[in-house]
C-alpha positions in Angstrom: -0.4 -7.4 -37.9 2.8 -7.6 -35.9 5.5 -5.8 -34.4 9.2 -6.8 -35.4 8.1 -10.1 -36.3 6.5 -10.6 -32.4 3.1 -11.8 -31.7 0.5 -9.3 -30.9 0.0 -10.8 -27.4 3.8 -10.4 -26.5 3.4 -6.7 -27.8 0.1 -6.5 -25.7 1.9 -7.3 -22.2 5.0 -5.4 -23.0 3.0 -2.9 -23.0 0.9 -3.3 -20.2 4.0 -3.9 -18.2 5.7 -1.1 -19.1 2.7 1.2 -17.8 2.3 -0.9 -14.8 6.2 0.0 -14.0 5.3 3.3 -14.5 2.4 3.2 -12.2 3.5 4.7 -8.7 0.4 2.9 -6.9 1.8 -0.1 -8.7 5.1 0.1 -8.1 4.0 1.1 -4.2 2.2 -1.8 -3.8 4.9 -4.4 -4.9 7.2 -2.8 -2.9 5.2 -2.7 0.5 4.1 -6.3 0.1 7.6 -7.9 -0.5 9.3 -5.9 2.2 6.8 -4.9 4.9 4.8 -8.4 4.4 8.4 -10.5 5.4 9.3 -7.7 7.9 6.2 -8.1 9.7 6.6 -11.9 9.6 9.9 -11.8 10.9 9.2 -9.2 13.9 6.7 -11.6 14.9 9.2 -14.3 15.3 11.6 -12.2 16.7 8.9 -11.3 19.3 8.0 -15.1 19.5 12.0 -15.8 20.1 12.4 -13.3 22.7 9.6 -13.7 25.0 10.7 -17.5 24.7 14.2 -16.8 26.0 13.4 -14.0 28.4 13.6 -16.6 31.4 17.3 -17.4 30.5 18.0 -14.1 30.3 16.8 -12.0 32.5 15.6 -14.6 34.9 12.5 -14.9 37.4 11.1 -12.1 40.0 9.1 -14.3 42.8 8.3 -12.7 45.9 8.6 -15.3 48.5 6.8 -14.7 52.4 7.6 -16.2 55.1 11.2 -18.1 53.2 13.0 -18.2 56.6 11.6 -21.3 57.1 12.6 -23.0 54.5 16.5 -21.7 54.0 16.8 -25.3 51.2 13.8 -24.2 49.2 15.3 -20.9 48.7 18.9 -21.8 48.0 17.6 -24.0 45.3 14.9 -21.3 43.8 18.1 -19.2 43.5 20.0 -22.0 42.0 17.5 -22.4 39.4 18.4 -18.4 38.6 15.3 -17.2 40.6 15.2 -13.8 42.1 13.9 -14.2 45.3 12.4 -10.9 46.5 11.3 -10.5 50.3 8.8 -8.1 50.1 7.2 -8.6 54.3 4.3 -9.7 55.9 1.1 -9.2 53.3 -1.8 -9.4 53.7 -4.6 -10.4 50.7 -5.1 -7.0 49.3 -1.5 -6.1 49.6 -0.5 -9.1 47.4 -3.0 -8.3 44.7 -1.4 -4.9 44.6 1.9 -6.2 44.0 1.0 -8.3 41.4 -0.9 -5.9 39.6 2.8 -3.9 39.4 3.7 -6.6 37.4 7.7 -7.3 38.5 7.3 -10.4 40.0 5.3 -13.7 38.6 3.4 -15.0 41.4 3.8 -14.5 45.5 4.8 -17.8 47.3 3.7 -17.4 50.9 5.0 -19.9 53.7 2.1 -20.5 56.4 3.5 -19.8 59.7 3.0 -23.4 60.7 5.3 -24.3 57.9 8.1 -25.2 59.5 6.2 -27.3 62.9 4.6 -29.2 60.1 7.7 -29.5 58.1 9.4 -31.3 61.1 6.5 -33.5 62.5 6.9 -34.7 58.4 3.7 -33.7 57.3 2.4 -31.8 54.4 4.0 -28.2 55.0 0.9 -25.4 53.9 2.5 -22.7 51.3 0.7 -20.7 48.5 1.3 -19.6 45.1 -0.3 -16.4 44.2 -0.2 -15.3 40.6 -2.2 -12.7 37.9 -3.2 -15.1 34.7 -3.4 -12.0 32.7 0.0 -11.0 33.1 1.4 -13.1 30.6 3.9 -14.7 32.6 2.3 -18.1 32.3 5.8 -20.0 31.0 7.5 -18.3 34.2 4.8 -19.6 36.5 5.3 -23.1 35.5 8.7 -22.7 36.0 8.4 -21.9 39.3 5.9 -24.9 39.6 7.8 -27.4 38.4 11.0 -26.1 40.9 8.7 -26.4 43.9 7.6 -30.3 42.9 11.2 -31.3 42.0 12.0 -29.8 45.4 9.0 -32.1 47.4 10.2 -35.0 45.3 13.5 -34.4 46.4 12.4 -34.0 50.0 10.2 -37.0 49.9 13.3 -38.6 48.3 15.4 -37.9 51.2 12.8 -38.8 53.8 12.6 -42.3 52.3 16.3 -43.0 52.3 16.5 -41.8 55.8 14.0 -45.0 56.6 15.8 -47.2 54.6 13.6 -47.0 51.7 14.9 -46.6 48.4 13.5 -43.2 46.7 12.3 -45.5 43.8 9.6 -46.1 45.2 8.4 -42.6 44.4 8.9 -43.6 40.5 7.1 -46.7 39.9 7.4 -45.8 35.9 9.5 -44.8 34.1 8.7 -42.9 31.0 11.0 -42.8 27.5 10.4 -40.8 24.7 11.8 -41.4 21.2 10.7 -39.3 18.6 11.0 -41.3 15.3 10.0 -37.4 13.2 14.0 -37.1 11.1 15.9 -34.4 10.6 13.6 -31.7 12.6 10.3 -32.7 10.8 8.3 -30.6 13.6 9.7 -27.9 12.8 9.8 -28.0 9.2 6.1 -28.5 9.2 5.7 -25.0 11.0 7.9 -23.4 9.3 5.6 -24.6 5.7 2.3 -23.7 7.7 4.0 -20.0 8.0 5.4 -20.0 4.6 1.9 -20.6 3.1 0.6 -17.1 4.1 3.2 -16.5 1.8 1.6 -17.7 -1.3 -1.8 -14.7 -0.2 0.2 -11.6 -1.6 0.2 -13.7 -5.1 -3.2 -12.0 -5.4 -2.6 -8.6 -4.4 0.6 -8.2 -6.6 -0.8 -8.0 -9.7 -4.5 -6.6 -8.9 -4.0 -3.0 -9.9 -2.8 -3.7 -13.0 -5.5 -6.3 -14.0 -8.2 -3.5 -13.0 -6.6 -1.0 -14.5 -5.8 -2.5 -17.6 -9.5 -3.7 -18.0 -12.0 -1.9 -16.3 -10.1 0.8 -15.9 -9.4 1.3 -19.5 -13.5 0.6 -20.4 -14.3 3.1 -18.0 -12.3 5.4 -20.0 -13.2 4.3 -23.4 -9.5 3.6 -24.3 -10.5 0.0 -25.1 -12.3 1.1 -27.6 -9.5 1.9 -29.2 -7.2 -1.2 -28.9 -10.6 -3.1 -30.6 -10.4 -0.8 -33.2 -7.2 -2.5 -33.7 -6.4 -5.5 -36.5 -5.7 -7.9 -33.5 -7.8 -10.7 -32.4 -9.6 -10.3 -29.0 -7.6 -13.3 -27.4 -4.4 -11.4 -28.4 -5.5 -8.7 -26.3 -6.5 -11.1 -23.3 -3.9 -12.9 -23.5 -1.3 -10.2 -23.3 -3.1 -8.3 -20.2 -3.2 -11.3 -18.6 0.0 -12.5 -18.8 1.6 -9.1 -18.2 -0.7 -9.3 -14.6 0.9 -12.5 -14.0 4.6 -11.8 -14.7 3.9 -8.7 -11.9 2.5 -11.5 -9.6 5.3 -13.6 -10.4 8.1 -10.9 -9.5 6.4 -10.1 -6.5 6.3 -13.9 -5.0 10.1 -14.3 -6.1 11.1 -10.9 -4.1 9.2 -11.7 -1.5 10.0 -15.2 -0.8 14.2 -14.2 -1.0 13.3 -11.1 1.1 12.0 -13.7 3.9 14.8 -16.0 3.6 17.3 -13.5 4.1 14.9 -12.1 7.3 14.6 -15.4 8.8 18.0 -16.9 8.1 19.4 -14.0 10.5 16.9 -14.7 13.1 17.8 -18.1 16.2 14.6 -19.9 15.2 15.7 -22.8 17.2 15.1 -20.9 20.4 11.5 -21.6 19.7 12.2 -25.0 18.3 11.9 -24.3 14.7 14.6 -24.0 12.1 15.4 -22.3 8.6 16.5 -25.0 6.4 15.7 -24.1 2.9 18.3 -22.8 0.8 18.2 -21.4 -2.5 17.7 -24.7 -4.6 14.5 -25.0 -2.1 13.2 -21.7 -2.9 13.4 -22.2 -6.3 11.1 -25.0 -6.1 8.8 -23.4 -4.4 8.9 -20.5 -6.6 8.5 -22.9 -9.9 5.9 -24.8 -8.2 3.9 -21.2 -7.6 4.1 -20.1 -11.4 0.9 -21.8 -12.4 -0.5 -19.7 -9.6 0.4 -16.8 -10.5 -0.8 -18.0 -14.4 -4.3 -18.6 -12.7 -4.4 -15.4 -10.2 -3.5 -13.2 -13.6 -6.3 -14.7 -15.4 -9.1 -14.9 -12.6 -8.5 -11.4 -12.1 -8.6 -10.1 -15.7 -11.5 -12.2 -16.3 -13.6 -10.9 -13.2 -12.3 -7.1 -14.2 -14.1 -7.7 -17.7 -17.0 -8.9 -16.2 -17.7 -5.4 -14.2 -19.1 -2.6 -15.2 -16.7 0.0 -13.5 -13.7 0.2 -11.8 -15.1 0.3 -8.1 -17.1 -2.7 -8.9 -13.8 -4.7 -10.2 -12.1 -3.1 -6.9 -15.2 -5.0 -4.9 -15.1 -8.5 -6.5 -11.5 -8.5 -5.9 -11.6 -8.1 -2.2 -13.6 -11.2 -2.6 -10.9 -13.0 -4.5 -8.3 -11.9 -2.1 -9.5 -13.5 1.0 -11.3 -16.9 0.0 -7.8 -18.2 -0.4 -7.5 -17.4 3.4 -10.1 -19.6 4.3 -8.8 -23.2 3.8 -5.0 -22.1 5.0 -6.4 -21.1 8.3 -9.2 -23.8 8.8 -7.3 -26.5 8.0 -5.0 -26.2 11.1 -7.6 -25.0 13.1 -9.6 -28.7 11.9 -6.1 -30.6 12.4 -6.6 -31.9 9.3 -3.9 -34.7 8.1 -2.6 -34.4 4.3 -5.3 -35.5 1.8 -4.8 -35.8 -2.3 -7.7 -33.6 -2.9 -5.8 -30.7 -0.7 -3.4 -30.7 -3.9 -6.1 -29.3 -6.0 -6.7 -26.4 -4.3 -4.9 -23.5 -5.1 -2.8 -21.9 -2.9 -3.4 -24.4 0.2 -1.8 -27.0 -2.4 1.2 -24.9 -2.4 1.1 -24.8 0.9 0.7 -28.8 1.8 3.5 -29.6 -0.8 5.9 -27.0 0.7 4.7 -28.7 4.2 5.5 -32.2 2.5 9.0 -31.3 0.8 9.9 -29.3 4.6 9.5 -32.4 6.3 11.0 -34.5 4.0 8.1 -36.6 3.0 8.1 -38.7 -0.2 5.9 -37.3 -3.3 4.4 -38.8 -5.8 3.8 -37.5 -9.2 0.1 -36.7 -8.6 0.2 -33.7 -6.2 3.1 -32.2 -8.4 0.8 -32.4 -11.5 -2.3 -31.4 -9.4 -0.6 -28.5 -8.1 0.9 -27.7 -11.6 -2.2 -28.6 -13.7 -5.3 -27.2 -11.9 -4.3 -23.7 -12.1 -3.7 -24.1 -15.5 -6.9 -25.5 -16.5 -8.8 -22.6 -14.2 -6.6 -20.3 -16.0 -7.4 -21.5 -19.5 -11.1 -21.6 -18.4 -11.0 -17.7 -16.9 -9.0 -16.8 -20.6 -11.4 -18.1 -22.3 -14.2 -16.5 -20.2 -12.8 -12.9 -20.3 -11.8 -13.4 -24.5 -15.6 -14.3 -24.9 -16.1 -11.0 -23.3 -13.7 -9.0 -25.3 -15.8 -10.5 -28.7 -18.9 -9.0 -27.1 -20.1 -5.5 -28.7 -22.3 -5.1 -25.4 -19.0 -5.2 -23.1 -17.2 -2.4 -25.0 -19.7 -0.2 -24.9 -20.8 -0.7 -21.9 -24.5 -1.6 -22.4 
């Protein structure tokens, strides 16, 4: 039987997608994940951004005891944009109460005998007094590294003033070249955060696939589409391709949705950058289809395979976050690139976007791993869930 001359599987997921865009929980979902997902994502970096720039711009609170002996240390403190704050003789417990206020990173406390062992050239006693669980640790090293170029410069002068050249001080001396092109760094961190990404691929599409399965056995409408002159495949087919279009809508909203969020936002404050234009994320959304082809299918197929809708709502849970376990192991391991990473869905989406960021040369085999694995799991989970559909035992529920 067809429908204007269409195959019964087209007419099968224009269907189904039709009631899925009729569907408010649907519709809710989609909506939430391709907005709040990449809004989230991008407050985080915005956070990231901020707290890394907050030294420049609102500078450092130190309180400094005792600085009257040391009038150069202060002047260059200040230079270094500084606050220096004089708050009085403390003592132990009145130090620990100020930094518990939290307005100044650390205490820097001149010993009385600073300045007798400052002239006799000897090593002039201070302190630095800080709270590691105020999360000012980038400001404390700041103020660290000010206070040893300041002995260094001291020793420096010292030397010269003897007739010894300050390079003695330096016997090496250390240069860096970093041979990474074209920001590679950063581009890798930027495809490490892009593959969370690729997770919401299996939560845009879940309600219909239960609903449209499950959902319809538990209320005996499937009956009726088997009553139907269509073959069982037909019927799979269509459902599961209808899931995967929703799936594949989602990932393309939310993928542009981020790349107008982070385009807006000075990434290179926190030494990454937003390269990627359009042609890029068109790649990356092609390269995703098969994905979507196999997230469509697996969930279909596990749907069929459960008895009610609670039970498909269960097994999908479990779907949903295996893919989470390699994409956050595998940094945690520091694992370099491997082929068989290429053949795992979703972290091969992610290790190719890593590859193409930092401009690394690809073969042909991780582009047809990437492309053809998903396929063949989705041809197997088809197959599985049309196997199902033929069984008398599944429709009625036995």
């Amino acid at each position: 039987m067809r429908v204007k001359n269409l195959p019964l599987w087209i007419v099968v997921m224009t269907k189904e997608f039709t009631e899925a865009l009729r569907d408010k929980r649907t519709l809710g979902m989609l909506l939430m994940l391709t907005l709040v997902y990449p809004a989230v994502i991008g407050l985080i970096l915005h956070n990231m951004i901020d707290r890394g720039t907050r030294t420049g711009k609102a500078g450092i609170a130190l309180a400094v005891i005792g600085g009257a002996q040391a009038p150069t240390l202060l002047a260059q403190l200040r230079e270094k944009s500084v606050k220096v704050v004089d708050p009085g003789p403390l003592d132990e417990a009145d130090i620990q109460a100020l930094l518990r206020e939290k307005k100044v990173v650390g205490v820097l406390r001149l010993d009385p005998e600073f300045g007798h062992y400052y002239a006799e050239v000897r090593p002039a006693p201070l302190a630095l007094w800080f709270d590691s669980s105020a999360g000012s640790r980038e400001q404390r090293l700041e103020v660290e590294s000010i206070l040893r170029d300041y002995a260094n410069g001291v020793a420096g002068a010292r030397l010269e003033a003897h007739g010894v050249s300050p390079a003695v001080l330096s016997p090496l001396r250390l240069e860096r070249y970093d041979t990474a092109g074209g920001g590679a760094g950063s581009s890798a961190r930027i495809g490490t955060m892009l593959g969370m990404f690729f997770v919401p691929v299996f939560l845009f599409g879940l309600s219909m696939a239960i609903d449209s399965t499950a959902g319809e056995r538990e209320r005996r409408s499937l009956e009726v589409l088997m009553a139907q002159p269509m073959r069982a495949r037909d019927l799979v087919v269509g459902k599961w391709l209808a899931a995967s279009a929703l799936a594949a809508i989602g990932l393309a909203l939310e993928l542009s949705v981020a790349h107008a969020i982070l385009s807006t936002l000075p990434l290179e404050e926190i030494g990454l950058s937003w390269r990627l234009g359009l042609p890029m994320l068109a790649v990356v959304i092609a390269a995703a289809l098969p994905l979507c082809l196999f997230v469509g299918a697996l969930q279909v197929a596990m749907a069929m395979n459960s008895k009610t809708f609670k039970e498909a709502q269960a097994s999908a849970t479990l779907v949903t976050v295996l893919p989470m376990v390699p994409l956050l192991a595998i940094p945690m391991l520091d694992m370099s690139t491997q082929p068989w990473m290429y053949a795992v869905p979703v972290l091969s989406n992610q290790t190719m976007l890593q590859s193409v960021a930092s401009h690394q040369a690809l073969g042909a085999l991780p582009w047809v791993l990437t492309c053809a694995v998903p396929l063949l799991l989705a041809w197997g989970a088809v197959a599985f869930a049309a196997r199902r559909m033929r069984s008398e035992q599944y429709v009625m529920g036995i």
